[in-house]
N, C-alpha and C positions, 0 to 999 in steps of 0.2 A: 222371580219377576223383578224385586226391587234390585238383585245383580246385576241383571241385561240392563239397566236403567242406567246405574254408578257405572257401567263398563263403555256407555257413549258419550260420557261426560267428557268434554277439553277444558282443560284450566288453560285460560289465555293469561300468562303474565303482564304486567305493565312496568311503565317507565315516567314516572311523574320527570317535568322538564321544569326547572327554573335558570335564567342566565345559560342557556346551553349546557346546562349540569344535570344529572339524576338525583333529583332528593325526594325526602318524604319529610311531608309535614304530618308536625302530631295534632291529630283531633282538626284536620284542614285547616291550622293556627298558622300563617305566613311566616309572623313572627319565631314561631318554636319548628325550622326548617334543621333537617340533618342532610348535609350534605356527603354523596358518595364517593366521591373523588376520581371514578373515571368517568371517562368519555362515556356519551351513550351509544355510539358508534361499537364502541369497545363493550362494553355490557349486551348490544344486540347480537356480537358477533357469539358471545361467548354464550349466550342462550341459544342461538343456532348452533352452537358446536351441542348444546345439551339436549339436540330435538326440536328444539321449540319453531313450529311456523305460525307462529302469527304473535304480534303484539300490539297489545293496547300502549297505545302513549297521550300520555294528558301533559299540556300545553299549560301551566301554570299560567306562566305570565298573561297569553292570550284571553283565559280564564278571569283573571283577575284586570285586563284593560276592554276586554270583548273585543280585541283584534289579534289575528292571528299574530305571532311573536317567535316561533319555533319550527316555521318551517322550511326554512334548509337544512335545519337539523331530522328534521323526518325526512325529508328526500335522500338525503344520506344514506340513513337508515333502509331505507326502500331498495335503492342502487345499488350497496356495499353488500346487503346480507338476501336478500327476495324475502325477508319476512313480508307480511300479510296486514 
């Protein structure tokens, strides 16, 4: 029972956005940001090449002013790859 369960699970990946970059902050510290160095265009593309439909993306900047800040960079995202 608990296999049929693990077997309809989706891992949805994300893509945290600061400055149109993909980073991750440690412990959601602004200050202690690692940045990835591609494109998120380039990072979408390339989890579409691995399966992946659908992706979470978090909007740092917008997050931290409460106005959107990242979205031509998701429209991109949307248009170039049909992730979700």
């Amino acid at each position: 029972m608990l296999s049929e369960k693990i077997q309809n699970i989706e891992i949805i990946p994300s893509s945290d956005l600061i400055g149109g970059n993909c980073v991750r902050l440690t412990q959601g510290d602004y200050s202690r940001c690692t940045s990835y160095g591609k494109s998120p265009l380039d990072v979408a593309k390339s989890l579409v090449d691995a399966g992946v439909r659908r992706l979470h993306v978090v909007d740092l900047d917008g997050a931290r002013t409460g106005k959107i800040q990242q979205l031509s960079v998701m429209e991109k995202i949307v248009a170039y790859t049909g992730l979700q």
